[in-house]
C-alpha positions in Angstrom: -5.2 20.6 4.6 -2.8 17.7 3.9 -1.7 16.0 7.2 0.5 12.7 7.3 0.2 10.6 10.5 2.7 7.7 10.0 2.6 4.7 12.7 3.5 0.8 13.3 7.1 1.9 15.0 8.7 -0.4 17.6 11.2 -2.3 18.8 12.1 -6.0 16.9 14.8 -8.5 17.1 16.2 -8.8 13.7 14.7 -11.3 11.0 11.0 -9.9 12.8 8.3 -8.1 11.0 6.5 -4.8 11.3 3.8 -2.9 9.5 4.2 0.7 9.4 0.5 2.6 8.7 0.3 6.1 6.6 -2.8 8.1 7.3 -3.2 10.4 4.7 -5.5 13.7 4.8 -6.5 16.1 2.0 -5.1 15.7 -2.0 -1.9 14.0 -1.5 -3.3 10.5 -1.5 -5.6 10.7 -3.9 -4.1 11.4 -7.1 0.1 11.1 -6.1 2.7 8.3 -6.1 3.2 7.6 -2.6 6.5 6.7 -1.1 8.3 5.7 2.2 11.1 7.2 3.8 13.8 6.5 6.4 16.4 9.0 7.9 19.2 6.7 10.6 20.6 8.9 12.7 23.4 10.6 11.1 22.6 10.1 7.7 20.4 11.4 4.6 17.1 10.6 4.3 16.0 7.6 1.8 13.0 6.9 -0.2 13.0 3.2 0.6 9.9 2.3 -1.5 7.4 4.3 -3.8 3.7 3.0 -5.4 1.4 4.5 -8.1 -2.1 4.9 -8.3 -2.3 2.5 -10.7 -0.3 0.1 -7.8 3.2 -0.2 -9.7 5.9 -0.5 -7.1 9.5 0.2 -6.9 11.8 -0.5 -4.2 15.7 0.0 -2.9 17.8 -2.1 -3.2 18.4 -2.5 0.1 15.4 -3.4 1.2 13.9 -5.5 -2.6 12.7 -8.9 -1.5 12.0 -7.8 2.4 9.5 -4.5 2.1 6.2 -4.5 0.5 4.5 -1.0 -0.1 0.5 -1.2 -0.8 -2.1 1.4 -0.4 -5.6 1.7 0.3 -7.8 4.4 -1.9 -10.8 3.6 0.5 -8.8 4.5 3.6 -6.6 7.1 2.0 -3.7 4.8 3.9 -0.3 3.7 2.6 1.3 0.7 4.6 4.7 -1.0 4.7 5.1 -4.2 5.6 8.7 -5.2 5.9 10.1 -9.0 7.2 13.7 -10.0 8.0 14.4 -6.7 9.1 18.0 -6.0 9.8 20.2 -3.7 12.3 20.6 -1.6 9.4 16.7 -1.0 8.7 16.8 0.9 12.2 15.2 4.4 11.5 12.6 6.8 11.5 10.2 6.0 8.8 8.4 8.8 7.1 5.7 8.7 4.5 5.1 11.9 1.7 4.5 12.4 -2.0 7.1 10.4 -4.1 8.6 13.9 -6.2 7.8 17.6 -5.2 5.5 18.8 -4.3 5.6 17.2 -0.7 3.2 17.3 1.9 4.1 18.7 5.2 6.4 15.9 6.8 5.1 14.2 9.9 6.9 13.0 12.9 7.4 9.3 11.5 7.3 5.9 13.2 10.8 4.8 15.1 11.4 1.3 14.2 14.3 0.0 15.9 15.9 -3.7 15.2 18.1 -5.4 17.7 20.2 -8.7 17.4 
């Protein structure tokens, strides 16, 4: 059964860091480009960065230069490490399969930036 448990979430004052964790369970680590998600309140959710099994990355633009996505097979984990961080990066952060099919979406990690 595929379960997502995404964490890292907190509260940072802008220009800080966090690293956001994606445990994976079941097939949709294993052989799937893996992306990150955000949803701010009141708007769409965003695929903010995506990764291949063979490690090629691709970001948005809003966050090339600041977010790094990575994964580790032997872990079955995705991570996101993201520096400067601005007011705008406030969001829930979800992790899931890059196209459909998607996994069952989990509750995400809340990271919140302050000034």
């Amino acid at each position: 059964q595929v379960q997502l448990v995404e964490s890292g979430g907190g509260l940072v004052q802008a220009g800080g860091s966090l690293r956001l964790s994606c445990a994976a369970s079941g097939s949709i680590f294993t052989n799937r480009i893996m992306a990150w998600y955000r949803q701010a309140p009141r708007k769409e959710r965003e695929l903010v960065a995506r990764i291949t099994i063979g490690s090629e990355v691709r970001y948005a633009d809003s966050v090339k230069g600041r977010f790094t996505i990575s994964r580790d097979f032997a872990k079955n984990t995705v991570y996101l490490q993201m520096n400067s961080l601005k007011l705008e990066d406030t969001a829930v952060y979800y992790c899931n399969a890059a196209q459909a099919p998607f996994g069952p979406w989990g509750q995400g990690t809340q990271v919140t930036v302050s000034s």
